[in-house]
Backbone as a printed PyTorch tensor [residue, N CA C, xyz], in Angstrom:
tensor([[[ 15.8610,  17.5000,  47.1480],
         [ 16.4920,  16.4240,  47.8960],
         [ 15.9770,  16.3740,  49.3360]],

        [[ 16.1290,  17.5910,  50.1570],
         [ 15.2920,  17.6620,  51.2840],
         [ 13.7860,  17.1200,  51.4950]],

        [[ 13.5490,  17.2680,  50.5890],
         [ 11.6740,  17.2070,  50.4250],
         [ 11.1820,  15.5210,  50.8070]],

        [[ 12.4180,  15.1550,  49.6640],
         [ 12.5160,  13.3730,  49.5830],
         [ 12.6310,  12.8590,  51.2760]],

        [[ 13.6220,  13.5280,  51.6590],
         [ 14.2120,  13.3080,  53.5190],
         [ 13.3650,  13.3850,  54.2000]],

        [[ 12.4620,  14.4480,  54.1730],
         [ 11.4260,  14.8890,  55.1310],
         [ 10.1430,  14.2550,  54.9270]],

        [[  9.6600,  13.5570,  53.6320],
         [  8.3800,  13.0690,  53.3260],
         [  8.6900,  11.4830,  53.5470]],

        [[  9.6290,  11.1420,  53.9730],
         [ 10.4240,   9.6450,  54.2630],
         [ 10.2460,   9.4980,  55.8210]],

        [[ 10.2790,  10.4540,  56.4130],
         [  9.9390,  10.4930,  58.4540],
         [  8.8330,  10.6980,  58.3910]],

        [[  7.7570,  11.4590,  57.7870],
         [  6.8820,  11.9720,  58.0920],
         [  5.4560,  10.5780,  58.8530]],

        [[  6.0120,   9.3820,  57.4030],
         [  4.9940,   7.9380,  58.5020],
         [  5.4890,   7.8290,  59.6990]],

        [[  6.6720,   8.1200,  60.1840],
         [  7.1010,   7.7030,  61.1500],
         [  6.9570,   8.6020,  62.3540]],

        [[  6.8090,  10.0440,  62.1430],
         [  6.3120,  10.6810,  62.9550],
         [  4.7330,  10.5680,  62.9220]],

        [[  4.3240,  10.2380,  61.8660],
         [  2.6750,   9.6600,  62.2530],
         [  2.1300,   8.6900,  62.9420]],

        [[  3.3700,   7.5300,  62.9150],
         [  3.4380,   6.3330,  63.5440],
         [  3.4210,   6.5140,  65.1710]],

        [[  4.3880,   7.7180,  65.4200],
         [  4.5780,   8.3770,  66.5480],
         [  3.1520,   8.8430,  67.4620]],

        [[  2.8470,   9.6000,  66.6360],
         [  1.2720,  10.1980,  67.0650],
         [  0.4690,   9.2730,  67.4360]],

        [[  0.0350,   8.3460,  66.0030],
         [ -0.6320,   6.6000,  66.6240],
         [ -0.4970,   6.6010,  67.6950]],

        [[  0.6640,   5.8520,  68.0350],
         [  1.0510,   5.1570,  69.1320],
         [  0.6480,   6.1770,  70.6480]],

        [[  1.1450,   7.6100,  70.3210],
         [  0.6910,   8.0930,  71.4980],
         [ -0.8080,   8.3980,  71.8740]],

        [[ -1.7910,   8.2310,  70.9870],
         [ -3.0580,   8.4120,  70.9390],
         [ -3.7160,   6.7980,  71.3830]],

        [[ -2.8610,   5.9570,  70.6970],
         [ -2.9720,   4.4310,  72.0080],
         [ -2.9480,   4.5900,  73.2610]],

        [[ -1.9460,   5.1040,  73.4430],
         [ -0.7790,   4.9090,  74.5220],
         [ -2.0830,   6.0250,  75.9030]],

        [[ -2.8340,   6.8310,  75.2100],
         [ -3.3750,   8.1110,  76.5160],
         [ -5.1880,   7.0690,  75.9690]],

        [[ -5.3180,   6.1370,  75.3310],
         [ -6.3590,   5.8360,  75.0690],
         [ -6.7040,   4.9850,  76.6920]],

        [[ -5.8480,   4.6420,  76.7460],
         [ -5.9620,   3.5730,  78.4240],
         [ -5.5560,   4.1600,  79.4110]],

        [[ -5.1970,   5.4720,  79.6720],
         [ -5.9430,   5.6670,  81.1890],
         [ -7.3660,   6.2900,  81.3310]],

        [[ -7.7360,   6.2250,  82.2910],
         [ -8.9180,   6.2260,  82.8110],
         [ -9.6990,   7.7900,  83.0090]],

        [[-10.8090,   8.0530,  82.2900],
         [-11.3360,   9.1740,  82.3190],
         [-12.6540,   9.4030,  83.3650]],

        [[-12.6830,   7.8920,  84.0650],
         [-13.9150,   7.8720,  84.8980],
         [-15.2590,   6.9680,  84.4040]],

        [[-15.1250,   6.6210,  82.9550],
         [-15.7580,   6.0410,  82.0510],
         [-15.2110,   5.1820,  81.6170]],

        [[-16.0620,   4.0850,  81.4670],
         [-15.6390,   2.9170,  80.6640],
         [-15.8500,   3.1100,  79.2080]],

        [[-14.1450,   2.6200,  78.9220],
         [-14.0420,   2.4330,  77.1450],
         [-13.1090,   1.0410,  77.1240]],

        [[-13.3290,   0.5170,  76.3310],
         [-12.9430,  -0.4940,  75.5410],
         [-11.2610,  -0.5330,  75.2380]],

        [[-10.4810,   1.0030,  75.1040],
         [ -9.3050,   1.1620,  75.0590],
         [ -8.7410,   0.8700,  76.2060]],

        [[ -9.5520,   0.9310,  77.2110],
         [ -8.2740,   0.3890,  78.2300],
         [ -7.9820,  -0.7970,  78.5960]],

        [[ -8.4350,  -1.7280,  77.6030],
         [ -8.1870,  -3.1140,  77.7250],
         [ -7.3760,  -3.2740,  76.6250]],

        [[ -6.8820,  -2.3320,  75.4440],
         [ -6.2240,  -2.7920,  74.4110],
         [ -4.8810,  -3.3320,  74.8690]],

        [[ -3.9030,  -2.9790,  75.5820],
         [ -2.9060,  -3.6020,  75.9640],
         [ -2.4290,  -4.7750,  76.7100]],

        [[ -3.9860,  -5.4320,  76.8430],
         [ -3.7300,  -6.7540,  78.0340],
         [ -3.6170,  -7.9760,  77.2110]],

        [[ -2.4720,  -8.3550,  77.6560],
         [ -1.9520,  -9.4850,  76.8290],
         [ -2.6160, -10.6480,  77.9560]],

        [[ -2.4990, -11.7220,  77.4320],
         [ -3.2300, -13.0270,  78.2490],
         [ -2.6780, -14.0620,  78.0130]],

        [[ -2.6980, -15.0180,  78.8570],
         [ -2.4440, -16.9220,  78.3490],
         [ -3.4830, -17.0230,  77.8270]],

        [[ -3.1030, -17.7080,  76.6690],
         [ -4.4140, -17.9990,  75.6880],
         [ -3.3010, -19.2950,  75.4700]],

        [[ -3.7360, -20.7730,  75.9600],
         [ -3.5220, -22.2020,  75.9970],
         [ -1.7780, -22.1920,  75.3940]],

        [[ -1.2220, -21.1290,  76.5640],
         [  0.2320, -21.1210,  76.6820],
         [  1.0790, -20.3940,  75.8960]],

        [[  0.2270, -19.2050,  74.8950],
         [  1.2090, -17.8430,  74.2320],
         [  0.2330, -16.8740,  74.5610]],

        [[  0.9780, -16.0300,  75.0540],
         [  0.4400, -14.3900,  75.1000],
         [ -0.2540, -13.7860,  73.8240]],

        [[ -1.2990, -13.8630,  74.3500],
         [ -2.2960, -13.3010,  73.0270],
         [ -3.0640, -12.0910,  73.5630]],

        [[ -3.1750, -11.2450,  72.9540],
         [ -4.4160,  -9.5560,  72.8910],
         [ -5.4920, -10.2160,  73.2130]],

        [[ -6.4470,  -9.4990,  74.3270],
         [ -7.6210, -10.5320,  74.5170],
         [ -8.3470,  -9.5880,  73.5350]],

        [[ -8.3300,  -8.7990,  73.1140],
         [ -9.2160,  -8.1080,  72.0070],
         [ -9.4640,  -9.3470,  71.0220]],

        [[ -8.3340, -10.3430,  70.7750],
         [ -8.6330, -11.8480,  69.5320],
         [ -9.1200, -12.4280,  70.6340]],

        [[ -9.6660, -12.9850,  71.4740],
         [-10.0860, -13.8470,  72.7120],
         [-11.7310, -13.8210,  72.9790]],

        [[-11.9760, -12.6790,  72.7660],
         [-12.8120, -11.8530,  73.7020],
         [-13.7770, -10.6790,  72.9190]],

        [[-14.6650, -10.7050,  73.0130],
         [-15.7660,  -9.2180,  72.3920],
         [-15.3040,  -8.3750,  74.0780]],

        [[-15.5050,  -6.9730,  73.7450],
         [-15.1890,  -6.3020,  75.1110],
         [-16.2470,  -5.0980,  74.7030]],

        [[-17.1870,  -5.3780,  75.2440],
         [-17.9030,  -3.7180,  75.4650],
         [-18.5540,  -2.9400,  76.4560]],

        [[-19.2260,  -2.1570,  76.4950],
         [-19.2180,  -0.9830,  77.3940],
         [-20.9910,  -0.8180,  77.4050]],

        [[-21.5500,  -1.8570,  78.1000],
         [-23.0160,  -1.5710,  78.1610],
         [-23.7670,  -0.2060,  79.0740]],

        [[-22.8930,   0.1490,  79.7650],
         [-23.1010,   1.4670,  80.4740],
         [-21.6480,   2.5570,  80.8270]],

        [[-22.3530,   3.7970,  81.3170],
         [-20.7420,   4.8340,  80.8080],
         [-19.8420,   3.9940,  81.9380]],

        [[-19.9130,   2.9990,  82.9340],
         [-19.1990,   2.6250,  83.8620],
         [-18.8080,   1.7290,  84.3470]],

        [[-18.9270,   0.2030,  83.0930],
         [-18.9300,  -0.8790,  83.2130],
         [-18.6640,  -1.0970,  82.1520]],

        [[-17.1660,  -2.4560,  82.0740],
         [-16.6620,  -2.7600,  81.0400],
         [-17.3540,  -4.5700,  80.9970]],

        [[-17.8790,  -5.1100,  79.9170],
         [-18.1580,  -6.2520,  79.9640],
         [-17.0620,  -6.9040,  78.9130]],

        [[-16.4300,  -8.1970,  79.6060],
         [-15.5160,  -8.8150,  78.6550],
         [-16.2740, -10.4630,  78.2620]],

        [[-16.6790, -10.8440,  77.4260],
         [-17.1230, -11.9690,  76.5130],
         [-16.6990, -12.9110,  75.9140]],

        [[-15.9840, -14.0210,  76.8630],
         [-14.6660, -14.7280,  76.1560],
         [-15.6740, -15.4600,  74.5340]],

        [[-15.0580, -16.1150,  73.9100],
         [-15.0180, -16.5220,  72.8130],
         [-15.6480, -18.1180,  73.1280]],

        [[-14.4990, -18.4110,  74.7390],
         [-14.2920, -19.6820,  74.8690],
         [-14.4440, -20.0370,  76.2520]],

        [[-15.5590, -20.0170,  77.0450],
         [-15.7490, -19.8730,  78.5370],
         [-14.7150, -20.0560,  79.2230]],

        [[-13.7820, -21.4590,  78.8080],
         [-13.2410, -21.9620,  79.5910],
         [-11.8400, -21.4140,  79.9560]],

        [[-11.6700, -19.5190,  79.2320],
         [-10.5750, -19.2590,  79.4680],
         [-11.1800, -17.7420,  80.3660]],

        [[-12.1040, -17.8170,  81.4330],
         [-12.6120, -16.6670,  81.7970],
         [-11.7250, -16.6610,  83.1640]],

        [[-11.1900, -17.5060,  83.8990],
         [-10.1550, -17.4680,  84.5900],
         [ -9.0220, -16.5460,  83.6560]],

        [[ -8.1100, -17.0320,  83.1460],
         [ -7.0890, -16.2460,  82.8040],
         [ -7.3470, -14.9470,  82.4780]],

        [[ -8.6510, -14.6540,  81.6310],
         [ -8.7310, -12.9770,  81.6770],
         [ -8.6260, -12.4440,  82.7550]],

        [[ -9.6750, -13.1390,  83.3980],
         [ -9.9840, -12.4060,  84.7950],
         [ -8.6180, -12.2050,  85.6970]],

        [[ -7.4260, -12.9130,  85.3570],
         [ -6.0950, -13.0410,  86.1470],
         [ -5.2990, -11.8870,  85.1890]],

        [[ -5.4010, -12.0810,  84.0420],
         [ -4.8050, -10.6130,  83.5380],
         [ -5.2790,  -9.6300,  83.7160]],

        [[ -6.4670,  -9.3740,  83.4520],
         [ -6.8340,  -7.8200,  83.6280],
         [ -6.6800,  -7.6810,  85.2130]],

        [[ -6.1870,  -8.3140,  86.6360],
         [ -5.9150,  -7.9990,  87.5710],
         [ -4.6210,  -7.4640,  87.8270]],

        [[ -3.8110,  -8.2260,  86.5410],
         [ -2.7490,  -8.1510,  86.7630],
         [ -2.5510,  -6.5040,  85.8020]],

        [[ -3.0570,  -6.1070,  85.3670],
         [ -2.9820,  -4.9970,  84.5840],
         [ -2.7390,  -3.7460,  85.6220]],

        [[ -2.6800,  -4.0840,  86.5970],
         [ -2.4830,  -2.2650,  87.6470],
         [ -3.3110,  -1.1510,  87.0640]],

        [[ -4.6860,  -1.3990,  87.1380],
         [ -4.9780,  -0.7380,  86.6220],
         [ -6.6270,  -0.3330,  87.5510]],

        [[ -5.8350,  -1.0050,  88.6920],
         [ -7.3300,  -1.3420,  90.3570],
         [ -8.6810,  -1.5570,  89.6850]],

        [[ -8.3530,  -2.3850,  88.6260],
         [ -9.9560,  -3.0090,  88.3190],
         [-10.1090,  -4.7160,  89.0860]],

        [[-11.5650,  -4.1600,  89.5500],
         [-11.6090,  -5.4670,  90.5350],
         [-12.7040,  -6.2390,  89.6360]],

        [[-12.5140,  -6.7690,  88.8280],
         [-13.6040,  -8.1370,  87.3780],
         [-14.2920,  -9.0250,  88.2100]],

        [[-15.2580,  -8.7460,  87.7840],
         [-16.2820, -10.4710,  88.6130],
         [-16.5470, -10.8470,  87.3440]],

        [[-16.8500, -12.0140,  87.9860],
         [-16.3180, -13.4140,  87.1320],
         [-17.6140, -14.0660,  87.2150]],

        [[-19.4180, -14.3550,  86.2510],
         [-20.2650, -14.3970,  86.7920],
         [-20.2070, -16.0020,  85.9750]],

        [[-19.1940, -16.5870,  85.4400],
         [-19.3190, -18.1160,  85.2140],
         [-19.2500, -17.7540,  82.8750]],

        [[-19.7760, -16.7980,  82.8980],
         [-20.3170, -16.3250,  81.0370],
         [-19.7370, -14.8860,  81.0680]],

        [[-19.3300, -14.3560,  81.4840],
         [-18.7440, -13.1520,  80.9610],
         [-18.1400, -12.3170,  82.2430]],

        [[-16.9880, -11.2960,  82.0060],
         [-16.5640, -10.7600,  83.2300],
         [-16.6060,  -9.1320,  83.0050]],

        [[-17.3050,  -8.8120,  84.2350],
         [-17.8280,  -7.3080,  84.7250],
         [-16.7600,  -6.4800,  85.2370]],

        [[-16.7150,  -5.5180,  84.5850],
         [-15.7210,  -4.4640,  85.4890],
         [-16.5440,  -3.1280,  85.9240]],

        [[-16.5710,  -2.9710,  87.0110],
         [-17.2300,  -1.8310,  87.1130],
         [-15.9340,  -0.3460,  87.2910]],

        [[-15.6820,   0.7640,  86.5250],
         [-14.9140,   1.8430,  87.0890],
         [-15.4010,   2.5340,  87.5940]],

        [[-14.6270,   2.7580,  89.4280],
         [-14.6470,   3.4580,  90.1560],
         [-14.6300,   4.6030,  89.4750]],

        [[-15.7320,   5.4330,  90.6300],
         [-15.3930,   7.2800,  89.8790],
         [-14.0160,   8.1620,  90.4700]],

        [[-14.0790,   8.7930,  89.4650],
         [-12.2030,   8.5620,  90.0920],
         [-12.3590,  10.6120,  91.2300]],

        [[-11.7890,  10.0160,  92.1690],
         [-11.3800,  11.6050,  93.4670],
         [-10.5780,  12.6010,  92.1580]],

        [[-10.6300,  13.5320,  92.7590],
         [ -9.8470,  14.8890,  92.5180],
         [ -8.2750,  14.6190,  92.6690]],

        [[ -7.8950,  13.5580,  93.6770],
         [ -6.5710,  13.7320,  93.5190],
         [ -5.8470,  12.6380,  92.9330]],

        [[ -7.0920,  11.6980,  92.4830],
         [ -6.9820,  10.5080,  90.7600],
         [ -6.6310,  11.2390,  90.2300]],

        [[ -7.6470,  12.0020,  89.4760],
         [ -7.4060,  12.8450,  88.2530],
         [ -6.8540,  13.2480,  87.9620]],

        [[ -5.9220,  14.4680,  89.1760],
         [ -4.6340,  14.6250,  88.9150],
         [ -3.0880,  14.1590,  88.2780]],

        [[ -3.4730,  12.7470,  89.4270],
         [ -2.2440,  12.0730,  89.3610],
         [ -2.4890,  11.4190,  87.5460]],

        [[ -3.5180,  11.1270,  87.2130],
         [ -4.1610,  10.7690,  85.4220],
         [ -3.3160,  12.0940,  84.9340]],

        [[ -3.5620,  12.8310,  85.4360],
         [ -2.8570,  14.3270,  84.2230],
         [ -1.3220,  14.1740,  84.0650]],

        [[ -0.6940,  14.0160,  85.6590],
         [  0.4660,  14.1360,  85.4390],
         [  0.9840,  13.3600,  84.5090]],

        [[  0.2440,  11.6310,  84.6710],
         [  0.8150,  10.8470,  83.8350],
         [  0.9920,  10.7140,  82.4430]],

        [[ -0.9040,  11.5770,  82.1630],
         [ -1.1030,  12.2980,  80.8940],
         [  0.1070,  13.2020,  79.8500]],

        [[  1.1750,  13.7450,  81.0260],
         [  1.7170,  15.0840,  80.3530],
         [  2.7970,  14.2050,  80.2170]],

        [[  3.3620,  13.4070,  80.9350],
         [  4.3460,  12.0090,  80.7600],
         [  4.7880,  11.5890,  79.4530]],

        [[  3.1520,  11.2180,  78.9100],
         [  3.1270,  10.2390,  78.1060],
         [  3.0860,  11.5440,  76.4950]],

        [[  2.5270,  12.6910,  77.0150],
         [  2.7070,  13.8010,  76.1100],
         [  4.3820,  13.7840,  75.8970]],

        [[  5.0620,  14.2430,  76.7300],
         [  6.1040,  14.4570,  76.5820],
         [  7.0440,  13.8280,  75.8350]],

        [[  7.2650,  12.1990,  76.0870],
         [  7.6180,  11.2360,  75.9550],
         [  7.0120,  11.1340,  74.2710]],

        [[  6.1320,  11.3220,  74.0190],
         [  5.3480,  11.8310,  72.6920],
         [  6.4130,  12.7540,  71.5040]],

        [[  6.5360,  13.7020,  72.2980],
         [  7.0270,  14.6410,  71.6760],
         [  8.8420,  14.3210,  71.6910]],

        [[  9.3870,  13.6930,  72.5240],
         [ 10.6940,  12.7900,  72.5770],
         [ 11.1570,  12.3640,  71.0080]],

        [[ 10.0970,  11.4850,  71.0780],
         [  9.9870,  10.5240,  69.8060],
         [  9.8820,  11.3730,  68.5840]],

        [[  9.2020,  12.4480,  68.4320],
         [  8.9820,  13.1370,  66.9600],
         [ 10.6420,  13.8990,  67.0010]],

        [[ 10.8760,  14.4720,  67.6570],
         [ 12.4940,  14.9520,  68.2620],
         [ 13.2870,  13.9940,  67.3160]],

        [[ 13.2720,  12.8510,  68.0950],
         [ 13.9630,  11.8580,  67.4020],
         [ 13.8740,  11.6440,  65.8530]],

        [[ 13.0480,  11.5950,  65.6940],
         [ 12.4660,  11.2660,  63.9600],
         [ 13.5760,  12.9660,  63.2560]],

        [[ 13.1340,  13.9110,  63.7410],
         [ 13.7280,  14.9560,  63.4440],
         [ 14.9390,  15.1780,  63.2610]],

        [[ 15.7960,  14.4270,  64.2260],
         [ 17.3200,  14.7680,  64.4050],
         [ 18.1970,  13.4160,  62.9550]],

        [[ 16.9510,  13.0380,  63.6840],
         [ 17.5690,  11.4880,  62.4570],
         [ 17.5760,  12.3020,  60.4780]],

        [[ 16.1030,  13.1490,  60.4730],
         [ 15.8320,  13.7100,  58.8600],
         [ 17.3570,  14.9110,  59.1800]],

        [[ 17.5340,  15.4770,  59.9760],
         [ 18.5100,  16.1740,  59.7400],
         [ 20.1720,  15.9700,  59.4000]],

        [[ 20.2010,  14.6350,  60.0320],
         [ 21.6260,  13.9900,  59.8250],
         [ 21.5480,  13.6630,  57.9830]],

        [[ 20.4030,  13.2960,  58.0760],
         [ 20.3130,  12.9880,  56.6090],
         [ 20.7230,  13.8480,  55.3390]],

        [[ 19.7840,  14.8440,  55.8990],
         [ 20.0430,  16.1910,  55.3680],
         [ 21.7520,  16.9230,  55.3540]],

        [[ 22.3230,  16.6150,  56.1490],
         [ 23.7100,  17.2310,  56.1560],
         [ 24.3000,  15.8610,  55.5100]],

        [[ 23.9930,  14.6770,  55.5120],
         [ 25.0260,  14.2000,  54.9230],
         [ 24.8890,  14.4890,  53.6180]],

        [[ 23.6530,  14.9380,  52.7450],
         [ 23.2350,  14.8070,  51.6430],
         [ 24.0250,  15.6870,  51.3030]],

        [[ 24.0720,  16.9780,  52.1050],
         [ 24.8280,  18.2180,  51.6780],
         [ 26.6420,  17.9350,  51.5880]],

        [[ 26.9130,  17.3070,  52.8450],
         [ 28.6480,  17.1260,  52.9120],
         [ 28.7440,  16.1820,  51.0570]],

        [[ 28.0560,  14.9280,  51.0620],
         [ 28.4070,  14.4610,  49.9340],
         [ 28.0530,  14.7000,  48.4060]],

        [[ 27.6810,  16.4030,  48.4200],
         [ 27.2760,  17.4160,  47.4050],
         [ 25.8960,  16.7990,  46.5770]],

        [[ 24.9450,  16.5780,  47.0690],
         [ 23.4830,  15.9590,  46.8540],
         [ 22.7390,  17.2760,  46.7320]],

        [[ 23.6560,  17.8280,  47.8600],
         [ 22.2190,  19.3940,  47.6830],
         [ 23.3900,  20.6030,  47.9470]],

        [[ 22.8920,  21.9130,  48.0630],
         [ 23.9650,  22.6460,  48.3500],
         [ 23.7490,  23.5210,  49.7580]],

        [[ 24.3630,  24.3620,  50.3120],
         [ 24.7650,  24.9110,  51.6290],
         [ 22.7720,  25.4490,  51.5050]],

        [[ 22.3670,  26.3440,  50.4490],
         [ 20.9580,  26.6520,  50.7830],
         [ 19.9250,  25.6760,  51.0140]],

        [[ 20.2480,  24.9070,  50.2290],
         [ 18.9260,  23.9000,  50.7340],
         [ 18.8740,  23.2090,  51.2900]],

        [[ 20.2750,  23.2570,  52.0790],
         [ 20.4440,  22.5450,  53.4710],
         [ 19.4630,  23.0180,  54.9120]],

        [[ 19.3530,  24.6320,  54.8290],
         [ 18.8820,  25.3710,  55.6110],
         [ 17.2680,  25.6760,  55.0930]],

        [[ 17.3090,  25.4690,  53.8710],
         [ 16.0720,  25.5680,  53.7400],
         [ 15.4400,  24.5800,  54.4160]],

        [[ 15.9780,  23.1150,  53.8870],
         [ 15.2990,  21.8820,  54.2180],
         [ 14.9310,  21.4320,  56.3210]],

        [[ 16.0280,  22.6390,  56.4580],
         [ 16.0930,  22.5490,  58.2130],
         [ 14.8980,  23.1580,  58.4660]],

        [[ 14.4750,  24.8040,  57.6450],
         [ 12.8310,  25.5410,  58.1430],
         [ 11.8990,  24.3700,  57.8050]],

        [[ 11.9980,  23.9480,  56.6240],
         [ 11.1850,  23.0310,  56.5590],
         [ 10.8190,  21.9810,  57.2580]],

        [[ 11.9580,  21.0000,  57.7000],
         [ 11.7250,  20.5110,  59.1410],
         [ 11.3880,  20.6940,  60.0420]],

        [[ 11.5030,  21.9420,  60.3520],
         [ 11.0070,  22.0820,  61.7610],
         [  9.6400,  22.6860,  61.9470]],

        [[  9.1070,  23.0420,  60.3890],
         [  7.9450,  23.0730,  60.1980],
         [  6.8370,  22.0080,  60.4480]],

        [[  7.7090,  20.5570,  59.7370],
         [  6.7810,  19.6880,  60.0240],
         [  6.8610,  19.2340,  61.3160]],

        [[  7.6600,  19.5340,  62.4170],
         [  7.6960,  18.6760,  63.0840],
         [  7.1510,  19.7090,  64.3280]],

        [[  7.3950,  20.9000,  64.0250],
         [  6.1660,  21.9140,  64.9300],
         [  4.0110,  21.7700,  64.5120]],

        [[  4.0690,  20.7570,  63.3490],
         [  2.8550,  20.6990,  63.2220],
         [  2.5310,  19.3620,  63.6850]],

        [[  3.6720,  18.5150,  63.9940],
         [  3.3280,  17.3290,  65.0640],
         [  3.3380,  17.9560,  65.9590]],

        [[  4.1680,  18.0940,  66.8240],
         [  3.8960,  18.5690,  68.5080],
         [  1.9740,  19.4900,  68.3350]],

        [[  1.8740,  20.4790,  67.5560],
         [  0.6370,  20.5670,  67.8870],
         [ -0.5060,  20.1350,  67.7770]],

        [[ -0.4620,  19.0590,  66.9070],
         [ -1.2490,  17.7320,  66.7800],
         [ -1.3320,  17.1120,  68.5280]],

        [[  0.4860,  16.8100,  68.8620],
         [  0.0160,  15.9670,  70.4550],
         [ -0.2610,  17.0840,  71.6510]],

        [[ -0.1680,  18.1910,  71.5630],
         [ -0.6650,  19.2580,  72.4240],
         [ -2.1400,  19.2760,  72.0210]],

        [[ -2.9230,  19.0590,  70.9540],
         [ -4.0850,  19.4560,  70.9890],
         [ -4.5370,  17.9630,  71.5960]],

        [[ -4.3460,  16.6090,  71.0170],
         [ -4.7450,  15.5350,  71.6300],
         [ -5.1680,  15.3930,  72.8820]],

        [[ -3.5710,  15.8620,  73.4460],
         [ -3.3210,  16.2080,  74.7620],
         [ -4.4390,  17.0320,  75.8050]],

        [[ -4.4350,  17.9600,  75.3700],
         [ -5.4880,  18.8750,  75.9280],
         [ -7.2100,  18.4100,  75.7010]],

        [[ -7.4340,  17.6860,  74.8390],
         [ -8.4060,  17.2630,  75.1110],
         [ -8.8580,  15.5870,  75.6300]],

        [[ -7.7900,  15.0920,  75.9550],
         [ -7.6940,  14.1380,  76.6560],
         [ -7.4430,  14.7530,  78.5320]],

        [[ -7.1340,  15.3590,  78.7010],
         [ -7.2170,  16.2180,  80.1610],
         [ -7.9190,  16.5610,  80.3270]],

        [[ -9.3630,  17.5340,  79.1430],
         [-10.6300,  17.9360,  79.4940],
         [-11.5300,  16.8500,  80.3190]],

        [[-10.9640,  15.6810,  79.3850],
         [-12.0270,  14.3520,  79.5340],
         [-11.7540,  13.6210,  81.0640]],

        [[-10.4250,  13.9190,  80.8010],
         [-10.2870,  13.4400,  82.7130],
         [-10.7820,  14.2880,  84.0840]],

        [[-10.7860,  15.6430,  83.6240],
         [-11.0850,  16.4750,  84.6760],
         [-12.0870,  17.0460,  84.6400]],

        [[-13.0720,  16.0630,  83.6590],
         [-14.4440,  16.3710,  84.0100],
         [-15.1210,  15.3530,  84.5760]],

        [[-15.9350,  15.8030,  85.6610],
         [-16.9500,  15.3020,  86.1240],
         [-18.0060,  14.6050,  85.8350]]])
């Protein structure tokens, strides 16, 4: 009965991971990637649309993001979102496509990238928590309404916390090598 509980969260703590492997894909390692434009939503002729559907976006050198509208005539509005993105990218706008060049980021960027890094770790690990506490309610109700009995209540708890100690070291290892990448040179 446990097994059923625990293999029922488990997309959802994967879903978890996803999202946080999005989520550390867009800050800035000093290099241009393509992920840090995944979250910029845009006017696209009056609904917020992903310019990823708008737009080709690639990375012709480690330090320059090139964005490629679809449709020239919407190279204003990118260029007004990705400003608006806080994200101190300054886009030129050459009439056919818009240039981002990333600054190389100081020692005390990088930092402040880590802290936010361990943030978004944390906040990571929040969420699998959650998924966890939720398989466990499950688990005791299964037991109060005699589904399973007092042992495989506790079994099903090692077992939980098995899987959910092999998420956290999934986002600790992510983690750690997403910090290498920032605090290198």
């Amino acid at each position: 009965m446990y097994k059923g509980i625990i293999e029922k969260k488990k997309p959802d703590m994967d879903k978890s991971i996803e999202h946080y492997v999005a989520d550390i894909g867009q800050l800035s390692t000093g290099r241009a990637s393509a992920a840090m434009l995944d979250s910029l939503m845009m006017d696209y002729y009056g609904t917020k649309t992903p310019l990823k559907q708008v737009a080709s976006i690639t990375t012709p050198e480690p330090r320059t993001i090139v964005v490629a509208p679809w449709d020239k005539s919407n190279l204003v509005n990118i260029e007004k979102a990705i400003r608006e993105l806080q994200l101190n990218f300054n886009p030129n706008n050459d009439g056919q496509v818009i240039r981002i060049n990333i600054p190389a980021l100081t020692e005390e960027r990088r930092k402040e990238i880590v802290k936010l890094l361990n943030q978004k770790t944390e906040e990571a690990k929040i969420s699998i928590r959650k998924h966890r506490e939720e398989a466990w309610d499950e688990i005791q109700k299964a037991e109060k309404e005699g589904l399973m009995g007092e042992d495989d209540k506790f079994i099903g708890k090692e077992k939980l916390q098995e899987v959910i100690d092999e998420c956290n070291k999934k986002i600790e290892a992510i983690g750690k090598k997403k910090e290498e990448e920032i605090m290198t040179i």
